[in-house]
N, C-alpha and C positions, 0 to 999 in steps of 0.2 A: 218557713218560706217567706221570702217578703219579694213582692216587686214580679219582673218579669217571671218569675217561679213559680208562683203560684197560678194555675191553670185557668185561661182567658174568662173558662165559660164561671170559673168561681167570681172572680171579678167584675165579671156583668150580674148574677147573682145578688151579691153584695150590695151593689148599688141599690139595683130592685129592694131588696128586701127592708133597707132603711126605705127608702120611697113610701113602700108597703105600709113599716111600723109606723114612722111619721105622719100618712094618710087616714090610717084606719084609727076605728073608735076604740079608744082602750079604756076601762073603768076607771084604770088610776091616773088618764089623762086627761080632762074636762077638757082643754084646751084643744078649738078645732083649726087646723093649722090648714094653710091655703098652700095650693098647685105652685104659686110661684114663692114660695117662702122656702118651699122644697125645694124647690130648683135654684133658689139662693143657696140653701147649705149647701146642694151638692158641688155648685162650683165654689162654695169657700171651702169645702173638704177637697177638692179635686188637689190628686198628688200630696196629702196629706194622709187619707184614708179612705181613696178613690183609688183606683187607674185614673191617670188624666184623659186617655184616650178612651174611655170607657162613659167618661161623662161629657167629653166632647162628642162621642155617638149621641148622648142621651138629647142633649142640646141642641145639635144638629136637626132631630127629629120633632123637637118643640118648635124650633123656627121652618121645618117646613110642613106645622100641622098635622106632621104623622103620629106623633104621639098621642095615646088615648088611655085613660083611668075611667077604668069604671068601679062602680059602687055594686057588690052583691052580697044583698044580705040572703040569710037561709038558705045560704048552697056548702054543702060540706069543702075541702078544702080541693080533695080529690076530684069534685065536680068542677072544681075552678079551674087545677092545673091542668088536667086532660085535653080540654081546647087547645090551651096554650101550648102546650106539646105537641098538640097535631100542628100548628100552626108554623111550629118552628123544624117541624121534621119538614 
């Protein structure tokens, strides 16, 4: 699948989850990489290996403060998505 084919909510996913791996602490990544260095790549990835309009939402919500990252350690993963799920139902 490439492009409009591949289904919106995979797309927004995507995004996220680079976000995710680029943010989070990984053993084989000492290197701790900042909020905006992330939001650098994702617009040099946008329409590369983005949705454009998928990281134009993302952007959108960085300039108007709605965006939020948080940090939790010692919660299973299951503990994390469940909010996130009610949130978006």
């Amino acid at each position: 699948m490439r492009g409009q084919d591949i289904p919106l909510g995979s797309r927004i996913i995507a995004v996220a989850d680079v976000m995710d791996g680029i943010l989070s602490n990984r053993t084989y990544d000492k290197e701790k990489h900042s909020f905006r260095g992330v939001i650098d790549h994702m617009k040099d990835q946008s329409g590369k290996w983005f949705d454009p309009s998928v990281v134009e939402a993302l952007l959108s919500l960085d300039e108007q403060g709605e965006l939020q990252i948080y940090e939790i350690e010692g919660l299973s993963s299951a503990e994390v998505r469940q909010p996130v799920i009610d949130y978006l139902i």
